[in-house]
ROVOTI-286085 format. One record per residue (C-alpha): x, y, z; residue number from 0. Coordinates in Angstrom, 2 decimals, decimal comma, always signed. Each point is the difference from the previous one (the first is absolute). Last residue first. Layout:
N
X|Y|Z|NUM
...
***
This chain:
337
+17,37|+18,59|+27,99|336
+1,40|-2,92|+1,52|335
+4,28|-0,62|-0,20|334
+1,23|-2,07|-3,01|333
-0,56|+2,77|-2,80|332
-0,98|-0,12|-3,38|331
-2,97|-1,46|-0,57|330
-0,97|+1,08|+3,42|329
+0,39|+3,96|-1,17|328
-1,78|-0,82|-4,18|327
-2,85|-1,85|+1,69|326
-0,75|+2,65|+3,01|325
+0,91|+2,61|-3,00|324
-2,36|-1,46|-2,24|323
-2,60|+0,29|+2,48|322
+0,48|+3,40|+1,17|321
-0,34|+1,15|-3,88|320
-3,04|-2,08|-0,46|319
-2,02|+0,53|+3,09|318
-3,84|-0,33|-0,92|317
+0,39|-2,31|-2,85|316
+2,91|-2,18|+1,61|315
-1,68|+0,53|+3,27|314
-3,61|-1,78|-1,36|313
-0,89|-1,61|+3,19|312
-0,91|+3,22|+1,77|311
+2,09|+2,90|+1,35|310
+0,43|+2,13|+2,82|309
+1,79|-2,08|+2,64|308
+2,73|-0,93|-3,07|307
+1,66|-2,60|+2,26|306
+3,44|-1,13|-0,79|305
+1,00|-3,47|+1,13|304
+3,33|-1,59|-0,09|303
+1,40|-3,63|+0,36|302
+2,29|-2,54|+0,00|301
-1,38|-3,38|+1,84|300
-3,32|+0,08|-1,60|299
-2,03|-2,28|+1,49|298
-0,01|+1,15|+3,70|297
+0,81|+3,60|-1,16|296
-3,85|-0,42|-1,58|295
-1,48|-0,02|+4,36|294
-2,11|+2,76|-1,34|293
-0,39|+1,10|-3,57|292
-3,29|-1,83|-0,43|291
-1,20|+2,14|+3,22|290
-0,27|+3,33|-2,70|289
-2,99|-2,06|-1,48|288
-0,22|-0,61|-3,34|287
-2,44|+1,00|-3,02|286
-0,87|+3,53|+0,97|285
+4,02|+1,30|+0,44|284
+0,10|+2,91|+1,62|283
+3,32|-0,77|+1,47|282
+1,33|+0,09|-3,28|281
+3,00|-2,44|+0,37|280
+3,63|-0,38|-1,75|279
+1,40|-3,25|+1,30|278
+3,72|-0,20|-0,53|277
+1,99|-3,17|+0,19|276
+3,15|-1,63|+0,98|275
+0,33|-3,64|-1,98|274
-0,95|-3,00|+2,47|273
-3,74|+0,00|-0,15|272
-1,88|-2,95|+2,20|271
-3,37|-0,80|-1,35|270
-1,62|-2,01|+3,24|269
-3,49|-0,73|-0,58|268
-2,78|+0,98|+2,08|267
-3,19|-3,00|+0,25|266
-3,31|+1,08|-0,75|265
-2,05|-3,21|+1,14|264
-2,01|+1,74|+2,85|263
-0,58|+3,10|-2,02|262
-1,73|-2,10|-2,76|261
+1,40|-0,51|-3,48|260
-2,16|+0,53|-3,40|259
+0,85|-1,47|-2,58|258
+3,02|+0,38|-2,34|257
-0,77|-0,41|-3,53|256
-2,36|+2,57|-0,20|255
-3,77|+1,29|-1,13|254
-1,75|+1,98|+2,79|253
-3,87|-0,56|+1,25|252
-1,72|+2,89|-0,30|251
-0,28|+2,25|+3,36|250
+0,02|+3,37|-1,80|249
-0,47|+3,01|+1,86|248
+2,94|+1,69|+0,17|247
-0,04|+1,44|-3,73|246
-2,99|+2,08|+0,66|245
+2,84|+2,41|+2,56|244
+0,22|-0,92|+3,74|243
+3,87|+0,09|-0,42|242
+3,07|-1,97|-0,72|241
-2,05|-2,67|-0,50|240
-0,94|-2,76|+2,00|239
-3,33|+1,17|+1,74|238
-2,48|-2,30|+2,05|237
-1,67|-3,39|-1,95|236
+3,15|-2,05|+0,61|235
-0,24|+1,33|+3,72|234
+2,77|+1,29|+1,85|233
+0,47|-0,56|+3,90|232
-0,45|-3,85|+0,15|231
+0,11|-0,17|-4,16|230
+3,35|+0,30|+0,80|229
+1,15|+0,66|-3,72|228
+1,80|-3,04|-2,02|227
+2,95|+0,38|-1,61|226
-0,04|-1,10|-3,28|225
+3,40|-1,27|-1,42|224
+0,71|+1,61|-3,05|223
-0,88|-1,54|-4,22|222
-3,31|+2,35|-0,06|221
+1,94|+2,85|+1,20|220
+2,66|+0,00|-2,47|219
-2,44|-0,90|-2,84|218
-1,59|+3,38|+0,47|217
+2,80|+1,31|-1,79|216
-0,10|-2,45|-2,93|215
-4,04|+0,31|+0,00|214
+0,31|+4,15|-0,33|213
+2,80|-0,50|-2,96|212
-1,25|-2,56|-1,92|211
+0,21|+2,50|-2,95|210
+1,26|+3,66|+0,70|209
-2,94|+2,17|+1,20|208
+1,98|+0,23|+3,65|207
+3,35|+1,05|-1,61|206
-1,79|+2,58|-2,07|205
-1,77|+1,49|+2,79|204
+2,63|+0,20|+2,16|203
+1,73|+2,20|-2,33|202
-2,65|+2,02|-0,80|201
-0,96|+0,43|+4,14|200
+3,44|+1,04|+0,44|199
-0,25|+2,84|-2,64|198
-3,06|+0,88|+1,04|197
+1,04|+0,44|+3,25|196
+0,06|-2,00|+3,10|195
+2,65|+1,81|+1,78|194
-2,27|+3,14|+1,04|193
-2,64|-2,69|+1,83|192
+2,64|-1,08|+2,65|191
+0,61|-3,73|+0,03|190
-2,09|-1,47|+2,63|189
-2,19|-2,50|-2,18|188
+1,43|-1,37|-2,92|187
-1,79|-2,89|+0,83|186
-3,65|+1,79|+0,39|185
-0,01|+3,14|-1,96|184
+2,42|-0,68|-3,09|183
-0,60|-3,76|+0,06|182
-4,02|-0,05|+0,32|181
+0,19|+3,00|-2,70|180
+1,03|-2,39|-2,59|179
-1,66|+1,58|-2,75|178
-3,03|-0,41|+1,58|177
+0,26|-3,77|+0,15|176
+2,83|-1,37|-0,61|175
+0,58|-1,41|+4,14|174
-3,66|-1,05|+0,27|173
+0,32|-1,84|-2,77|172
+3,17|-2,06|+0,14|171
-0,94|-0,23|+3,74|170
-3,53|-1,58|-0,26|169
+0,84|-3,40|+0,71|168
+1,66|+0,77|+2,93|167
+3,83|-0,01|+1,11|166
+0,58|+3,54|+0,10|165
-3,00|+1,06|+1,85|164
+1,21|-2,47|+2,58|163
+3,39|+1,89|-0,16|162
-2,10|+3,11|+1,40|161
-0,03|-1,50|+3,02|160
+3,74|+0,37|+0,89|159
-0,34|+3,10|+1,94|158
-3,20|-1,92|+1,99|157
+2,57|-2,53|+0,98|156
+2,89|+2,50|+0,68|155
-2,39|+1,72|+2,98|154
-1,12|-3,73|+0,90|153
+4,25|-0,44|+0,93|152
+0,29|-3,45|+1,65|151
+0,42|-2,21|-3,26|150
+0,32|+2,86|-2,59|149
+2,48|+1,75|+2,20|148
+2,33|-3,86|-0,10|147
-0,48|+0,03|-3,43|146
+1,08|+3,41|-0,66|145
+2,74|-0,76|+2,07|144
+1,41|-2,81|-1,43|143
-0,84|+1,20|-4,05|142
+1,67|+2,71|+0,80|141
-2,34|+3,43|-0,75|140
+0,75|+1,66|-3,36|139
-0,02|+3,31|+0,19|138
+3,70|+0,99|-1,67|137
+2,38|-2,97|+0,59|136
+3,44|+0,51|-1,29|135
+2,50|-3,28|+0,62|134
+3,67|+0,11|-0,81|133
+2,60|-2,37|-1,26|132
-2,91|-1,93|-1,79|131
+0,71|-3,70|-2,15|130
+2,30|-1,45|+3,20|129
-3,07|+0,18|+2,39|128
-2,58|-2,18|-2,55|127
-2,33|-1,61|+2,61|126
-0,65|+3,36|+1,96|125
+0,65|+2,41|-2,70|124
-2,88|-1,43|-2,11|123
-2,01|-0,43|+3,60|122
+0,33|+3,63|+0,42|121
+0,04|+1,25|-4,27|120
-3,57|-2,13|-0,26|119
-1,58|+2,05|+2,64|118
+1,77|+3,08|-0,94|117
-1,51|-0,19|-3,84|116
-3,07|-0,09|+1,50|115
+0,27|+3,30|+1,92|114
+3,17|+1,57|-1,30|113
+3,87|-1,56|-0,56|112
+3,45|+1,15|-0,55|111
+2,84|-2,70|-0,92|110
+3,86|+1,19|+0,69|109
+1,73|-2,62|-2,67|108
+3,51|-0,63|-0,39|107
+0,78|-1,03|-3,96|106
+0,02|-2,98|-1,22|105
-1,53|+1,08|-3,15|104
-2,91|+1,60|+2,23|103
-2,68|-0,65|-2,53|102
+0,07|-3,87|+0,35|101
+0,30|-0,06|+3,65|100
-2,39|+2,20|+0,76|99
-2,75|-1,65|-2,56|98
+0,91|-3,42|+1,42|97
-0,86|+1,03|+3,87|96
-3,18|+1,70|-1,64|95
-0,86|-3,45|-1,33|94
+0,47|-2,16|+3,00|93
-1,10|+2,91|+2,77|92
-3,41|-0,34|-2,44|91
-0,10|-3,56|+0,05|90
-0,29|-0,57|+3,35|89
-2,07|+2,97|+0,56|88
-2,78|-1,06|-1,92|87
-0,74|+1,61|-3,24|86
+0,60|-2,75|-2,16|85
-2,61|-2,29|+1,84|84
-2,61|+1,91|-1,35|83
+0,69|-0,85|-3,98|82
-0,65|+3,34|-2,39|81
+3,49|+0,92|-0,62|80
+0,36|+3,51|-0,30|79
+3,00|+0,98|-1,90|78
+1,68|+3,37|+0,79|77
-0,89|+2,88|-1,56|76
-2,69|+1,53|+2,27|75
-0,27|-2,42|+3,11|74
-0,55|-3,71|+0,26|73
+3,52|-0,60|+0,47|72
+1,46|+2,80|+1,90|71
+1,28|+2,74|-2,01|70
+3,33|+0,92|+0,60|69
+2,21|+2,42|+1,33|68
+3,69|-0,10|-0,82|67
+2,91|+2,44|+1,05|66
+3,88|-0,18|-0,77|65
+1,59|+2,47|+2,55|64
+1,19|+3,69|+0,67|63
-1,83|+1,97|-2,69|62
-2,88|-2,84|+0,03|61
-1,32|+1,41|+3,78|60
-1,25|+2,98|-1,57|59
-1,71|-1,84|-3,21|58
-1,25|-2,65|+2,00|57
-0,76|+1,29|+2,72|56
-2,32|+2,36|-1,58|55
-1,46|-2,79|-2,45|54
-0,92|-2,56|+2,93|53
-3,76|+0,36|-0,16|52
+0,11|-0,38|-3,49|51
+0,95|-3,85|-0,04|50
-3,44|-0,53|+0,97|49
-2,64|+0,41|+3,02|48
-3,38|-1,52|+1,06|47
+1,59|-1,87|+1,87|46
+4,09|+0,18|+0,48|45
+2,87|+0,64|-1,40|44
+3,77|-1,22|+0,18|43
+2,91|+1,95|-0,59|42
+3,23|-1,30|-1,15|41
+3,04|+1,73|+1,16|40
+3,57|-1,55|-2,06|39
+3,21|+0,85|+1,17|38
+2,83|+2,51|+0,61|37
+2,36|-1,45|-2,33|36
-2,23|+1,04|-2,69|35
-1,02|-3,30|-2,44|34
-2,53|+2,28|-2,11|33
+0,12|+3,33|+0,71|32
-3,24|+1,84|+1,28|31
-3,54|-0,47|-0,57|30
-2,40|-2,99|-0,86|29
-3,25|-0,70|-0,92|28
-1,20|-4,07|+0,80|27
-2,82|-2,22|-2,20|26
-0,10|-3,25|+1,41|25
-0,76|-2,89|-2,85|24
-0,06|-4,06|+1,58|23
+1,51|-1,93|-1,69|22
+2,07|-1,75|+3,04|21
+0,73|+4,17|+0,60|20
+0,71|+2,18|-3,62|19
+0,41|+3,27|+1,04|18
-1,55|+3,14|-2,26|17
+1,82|+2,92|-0,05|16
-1,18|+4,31|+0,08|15
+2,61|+2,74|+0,40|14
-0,44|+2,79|+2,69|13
+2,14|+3,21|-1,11|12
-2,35|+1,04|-2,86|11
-2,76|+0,42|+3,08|10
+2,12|+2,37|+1,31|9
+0,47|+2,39|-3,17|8
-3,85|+0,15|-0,61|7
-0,63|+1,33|+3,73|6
+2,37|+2,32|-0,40|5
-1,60|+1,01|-2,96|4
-3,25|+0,16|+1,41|3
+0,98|+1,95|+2,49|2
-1,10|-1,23|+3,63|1
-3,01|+1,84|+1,39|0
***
């Protein structure tokens, strides 16, 4: 177990901000020297996560650079605004892209991304190539080929299912309930049992019980393009979950911007990324296929992938030291890691 002192001494390293975005209030910590030559990381979250996923890169990557990790908006400190449309994509590249550029003082920026904060750091980098030098993508599939495995994939289909839980009425509540326990043992599914400890599970806690915080997250997935299953091969009424657990079986109707598409209209979009980038994968990922990193060199025209063969979708919990040396190496260095 980690001394408490240590422990103590770390956390005094990471330094808490608030950014001020078209009015919008994004709550950021930050390690490391302010306007160092060497650049600027900011790390980017995902669902059901917060700023506190990043804190050992952070604080061992911030003795070489400037680093930032945020909350996204709708999570723990950062405004939630309560307006649907917010949330989609659009909008999200357009105030993340604004966040970067106002933290990094014009400084170059190396942007590292997880889950749903990957899938708005791909088409972020995409549209905005002179804002990132380079591109970190821990499990987040491309939005290209992820579309193109939910299309003709049914194996990434029935992965995907548990986003109609997501979307329902009955999310807010069946996501609180039990002290959460639908996030710990269904989302956070995969990560090893011995790294959710009490000491996670407090600090999780406490991010989840913060106001508006459940509806901003779930506002992600109600603002997203719905992908429709093959109801051909898959059946509404059949399971969508991650497994055959009580949760599976609901079949209410879901509450979203985006309706429903069907497999026939699904059409693949082209996000081309320029800057050279490093996709960090758990190949035990539950939520995305390992196809979705197939045929990726055709949009990415620089790039590396490391596989972690033994490890799920949560590799900057599972593999923290590894990790931050992946980062810290192609950071760094021009040649792959």
């Amino acid at each position: 177990m980690k001394n408490r002192a240590v422990e103590q001494s770390q956390n005094a390293e990471i330094k808490h901000s608030y950014a001020n975005v078209s009015g919008l209030k994004i709550h950021y910590s930050q390690c490391g020297v302010q306007h160092s030559d060497n650049g600027v990381i900011v790390f980017l979250h995902g669902f059901p996560e917060y700023w506190g996923t990043w804190r050992h890169q952070l604080i061992a990557l911030g003795k070489s650079y400037h680093t930032i990790a945020p909350d996204l908006p709708g999570y723990n400190l950062s405004d939630k605004p309560s307006n649907n449309a917010f949330y989609k994509i659009e909008n999200l590249i357009k105030v993340l892209s604004e966040f970067i550029a106002q933290v990094s003082n014009n400084q170059p920026v190396y942007l590292v991304a997880h889950d749903w904060g990957g899938a708005i750091a791909w088409p972020l980098v995409a549209f905005n190539q002179q804002l990132v030098k380079k591109l970190v993508i821990l499990n987040a599939a491309h939005p290209s080929t992820f579309t193109r495995e939910m299309k003709y994939n049914g194996e990434q289909r029935l992965r995907s299912g548990y986003i109609h839980q997501l979307i329902s009425p009955q999310a807010e509540n069946l996501l609180s309930e039990n002290q959460f326990s639908y996030l710990f043992e269904q989302i956070m599914t995969g990560l090893a049992k011995d790294l959710v400890t009490d000491q996670l599970k407090s600090e999780y806690l406490a991010i989840w019980q913060q106001p508006g915080a459940i509806n901003g997250m779930l506002q992600y997935y109600r603002a997203m393009p719905q992908l429709a299953a093959d109801t051909k091969s898959i059946g509404y009424k059949d399971t969508y979950a991650r497994d055959n657990s009580k949760l599976s079986q609901s079949n209410s109707t879901t509450k979203t911007e985006s309706p429903l598409t069907t497999l026939e209209a699904i059409t693949i979009p082209k996000i081309m990324i320029k800057v050279p980038t490093l996709v960090l994968w758990g190949a035990q990922d539950q939520a995305f296929v390992i196809e979705c990193l197939d045929g990726l060199e055709d949009y990415v025209q620089d790039l590396t992938i490391k596989q972690f063969p033994d490890n799920s979708h949560w590799l900057q919990h599972e593999q923290p030291d590894a990790i931050t040396q992946a980062i810290g190496y192609f950071v760094k260095n021009t040649a792959q890691c």
